[in-house]
C-alpha positions in Angstrom: 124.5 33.6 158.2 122.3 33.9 154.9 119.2 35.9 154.1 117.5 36.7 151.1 115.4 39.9 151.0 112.7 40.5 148.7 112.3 44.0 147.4 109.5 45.6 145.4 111.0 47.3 142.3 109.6 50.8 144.0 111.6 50.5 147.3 114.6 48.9 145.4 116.8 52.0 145.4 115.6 53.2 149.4 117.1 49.7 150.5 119.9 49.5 148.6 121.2 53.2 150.4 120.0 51.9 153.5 122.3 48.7 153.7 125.2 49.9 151.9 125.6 53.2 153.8 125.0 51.9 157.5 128.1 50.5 159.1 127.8 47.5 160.4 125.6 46.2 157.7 127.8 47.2 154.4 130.5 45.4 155.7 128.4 41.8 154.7 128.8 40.3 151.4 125.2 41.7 149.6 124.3 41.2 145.8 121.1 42.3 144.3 119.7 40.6 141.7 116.5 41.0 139.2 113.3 38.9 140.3 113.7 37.4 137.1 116.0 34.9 138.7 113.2 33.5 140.2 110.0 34.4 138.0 109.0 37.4 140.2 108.8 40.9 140.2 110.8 43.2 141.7 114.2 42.6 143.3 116.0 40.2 145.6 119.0 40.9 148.1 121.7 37.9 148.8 123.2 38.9 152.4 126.0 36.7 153.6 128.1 37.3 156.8 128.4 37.2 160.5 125.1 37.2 162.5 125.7 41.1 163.5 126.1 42.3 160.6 122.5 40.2 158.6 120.4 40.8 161.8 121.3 44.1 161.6 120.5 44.3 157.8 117.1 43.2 159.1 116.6 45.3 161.3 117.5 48.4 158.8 114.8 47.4 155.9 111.7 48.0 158.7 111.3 51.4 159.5 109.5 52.7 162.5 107.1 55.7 162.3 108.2 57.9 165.4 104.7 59.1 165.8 102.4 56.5 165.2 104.9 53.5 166.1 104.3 52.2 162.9 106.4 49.6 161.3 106.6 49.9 157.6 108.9 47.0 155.7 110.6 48.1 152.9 111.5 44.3 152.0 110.1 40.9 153.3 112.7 38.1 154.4 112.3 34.9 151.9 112.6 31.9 154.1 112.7 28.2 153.5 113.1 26.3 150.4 111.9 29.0 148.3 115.6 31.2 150.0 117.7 28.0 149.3 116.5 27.9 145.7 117.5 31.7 145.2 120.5 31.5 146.9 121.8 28.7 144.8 120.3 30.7 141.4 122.3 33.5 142.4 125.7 31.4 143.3 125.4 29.5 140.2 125.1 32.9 138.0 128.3 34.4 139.9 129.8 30.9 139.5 129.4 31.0 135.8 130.8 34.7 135.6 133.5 33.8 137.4 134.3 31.1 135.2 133.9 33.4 132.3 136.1 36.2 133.4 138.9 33.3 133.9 138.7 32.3 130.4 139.3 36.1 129.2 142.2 36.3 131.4 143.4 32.8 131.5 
């Protein structure tokens, strides 16, 4: 499973602690990347793994106010083509540093 999270620049470092210190949800592959990747502000959060571990990762980013039930998101799922398009931005940038980290080596 893949999901794209959109984060505003403010919330950026509350998510970020969220995901990578619960469990079950650190153990996907996440990358955050500047909005710039896709003209916008903010952030953006790649989160590739087994369903558990992304709808969990979802479930983390909307927290509840105990008192007034409130749900306050901390980042808004991108969905359709607008997902696809980041997902491939952000593939094709790790693709290329990939490549470029072979040729210091290589």
């Amino acid at each position: 499973m893949e999901i794209v999270l959109q984060i505003e620049a403010a919330n950026y470092t509350k998510v970020k602690d969220i995901l990578f210190k619960d469990d079950t949800a650190s153990r996907a592959s996440i990358v955050f990347k500047d909005g710039s990747i896709a003209n916008k502000e903010g952030y953006f959060c790649y989160i590739s793994g087994p369903d558990e571990q992304c709808k969990r990762a979802l479930e983390l980013v909307k927290l509840k106010d105990e008192k007034t039930g409130e749900v306050t998101e901390l980042a808004k799922e991108v969905t359709g083509k607008e997902k696809d398009e980041i997902i491939n931005k952000i593939k094709e940038e790790e693709d290329k540093a990939a490549e470029g980290f072979g040729n210091i080596i290589g």
